[in-house]
Wavefront OBJ file of the C-alpha trace (Angstrom):
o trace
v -28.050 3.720 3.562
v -26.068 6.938 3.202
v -23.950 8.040 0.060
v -21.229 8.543 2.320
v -18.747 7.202 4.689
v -16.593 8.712 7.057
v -13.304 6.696 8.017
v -12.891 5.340 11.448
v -10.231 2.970 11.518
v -11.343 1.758 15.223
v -14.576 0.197 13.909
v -12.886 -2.069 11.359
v -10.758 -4.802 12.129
v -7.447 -4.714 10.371
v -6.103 -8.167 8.351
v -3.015 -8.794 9.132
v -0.172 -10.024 6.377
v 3.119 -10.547 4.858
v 5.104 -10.438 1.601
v 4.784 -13.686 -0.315
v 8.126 -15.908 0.759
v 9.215 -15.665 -2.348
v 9.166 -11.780 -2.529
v 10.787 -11.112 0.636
v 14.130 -9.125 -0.215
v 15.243 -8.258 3.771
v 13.592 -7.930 6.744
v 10.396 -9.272 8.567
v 7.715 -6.500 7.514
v 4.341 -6.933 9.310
v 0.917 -5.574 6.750
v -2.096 -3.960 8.380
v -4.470 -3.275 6.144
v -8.013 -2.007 6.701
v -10.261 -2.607 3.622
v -13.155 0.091 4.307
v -14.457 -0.215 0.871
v -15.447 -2.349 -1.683
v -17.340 -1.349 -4.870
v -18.845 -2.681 -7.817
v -16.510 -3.198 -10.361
v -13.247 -4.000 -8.481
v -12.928 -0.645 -6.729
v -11.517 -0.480 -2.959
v -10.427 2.280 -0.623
v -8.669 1.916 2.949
v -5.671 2.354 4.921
v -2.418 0.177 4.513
v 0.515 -0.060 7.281
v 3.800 -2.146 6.977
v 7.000 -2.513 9.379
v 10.126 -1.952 7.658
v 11.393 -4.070 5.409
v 11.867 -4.893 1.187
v 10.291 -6.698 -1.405
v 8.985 -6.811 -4.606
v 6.019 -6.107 -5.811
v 4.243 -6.679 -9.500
v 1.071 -4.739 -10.189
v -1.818 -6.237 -11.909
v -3.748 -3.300 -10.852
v -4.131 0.483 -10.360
v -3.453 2.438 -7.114
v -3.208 5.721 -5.666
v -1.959 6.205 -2.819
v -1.299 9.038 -0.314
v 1.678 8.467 2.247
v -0.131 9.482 6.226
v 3.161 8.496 7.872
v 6.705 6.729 7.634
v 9.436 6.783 5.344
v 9.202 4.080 2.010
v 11.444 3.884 -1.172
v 9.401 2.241 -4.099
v 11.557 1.501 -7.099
v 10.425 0.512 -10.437
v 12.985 -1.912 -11.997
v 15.512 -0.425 -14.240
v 13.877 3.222 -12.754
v 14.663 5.343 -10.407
v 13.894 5.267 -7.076
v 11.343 7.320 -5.560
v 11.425 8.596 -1.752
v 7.819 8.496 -0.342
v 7.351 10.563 3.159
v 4.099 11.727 4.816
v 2.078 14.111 2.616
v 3.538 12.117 -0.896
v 1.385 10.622 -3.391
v 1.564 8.043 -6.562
v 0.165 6.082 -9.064
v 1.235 2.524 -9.586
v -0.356 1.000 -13.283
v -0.566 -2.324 -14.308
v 2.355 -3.462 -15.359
v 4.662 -1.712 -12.790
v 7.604 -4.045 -11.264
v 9.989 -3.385 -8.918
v 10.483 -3.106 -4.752
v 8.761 -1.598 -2.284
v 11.192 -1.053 1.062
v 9.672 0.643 4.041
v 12.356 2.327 5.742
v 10.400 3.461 8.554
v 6.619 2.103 9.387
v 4.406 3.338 6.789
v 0.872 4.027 6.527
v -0.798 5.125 3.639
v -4.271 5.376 2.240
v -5.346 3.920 -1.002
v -7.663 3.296 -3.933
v -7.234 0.559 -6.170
v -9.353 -0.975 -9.134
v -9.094 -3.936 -10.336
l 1 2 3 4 5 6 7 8 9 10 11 12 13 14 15 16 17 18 19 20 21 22 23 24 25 26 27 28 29 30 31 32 33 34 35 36 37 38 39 40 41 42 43 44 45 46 47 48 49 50 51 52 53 54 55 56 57 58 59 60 61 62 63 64 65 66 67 68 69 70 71 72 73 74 75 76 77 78 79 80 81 82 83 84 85 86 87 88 89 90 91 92 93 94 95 96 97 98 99 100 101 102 103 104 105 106 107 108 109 110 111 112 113 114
């Protein structure tokens, strides 16, 4: 076993998803996401894709993330609204509400712990 990995997307398969029903705000968005890590303690890495559309989300946990592609407006509720496009990154805590709305397919890597 090494002590590191090098990404290649074509070697995992991705799980595909959707916004709980409940969630939904417009559109049909499609998820991708390829989960190419899992660590002790709750820790994952990977690559996340969606179609465009809105809904809301509710973190529990905490992510970065780094926008590869697209066009997405995440909005925390009462906040304003920020603009993610390809080289962007954030931090969602625990805690955060509000929508996510992918304006134009969006892929984006990420690290999230539990």
């Amino acid at each position: 076993m090494t002590n590191m990995q090098k990404f290649d997307l074509s070697t995992v398969e991705a799980e595909i998803g959707t916004p709980a029903a409940d969630r939904l705000i417009s559109g049909a968005p499609q998820f991708k996401t390829w989960n190419l890590e899992e660590a002790e303690g709750g820790l994952y890495a990977g690559v996340w894709e969606s179609t465009p559309g809105k809904w809301r989300i509710v973190y529990e946990e905490w992510e970065y993330f780094h926008i590869l592609s697209g066009y997405s407006i995440v909005t925390q509720d009462g906040g304003e609204a920020a603009h993610l496009r390809a080289g962007d990154s954030m931090i969602l805590r625990p805690g955060f509400e509000g929508t996510w709305e992918v304006v134009e397919t969006t892929c984006k890597d990420y690290v999230i712990r539990l």
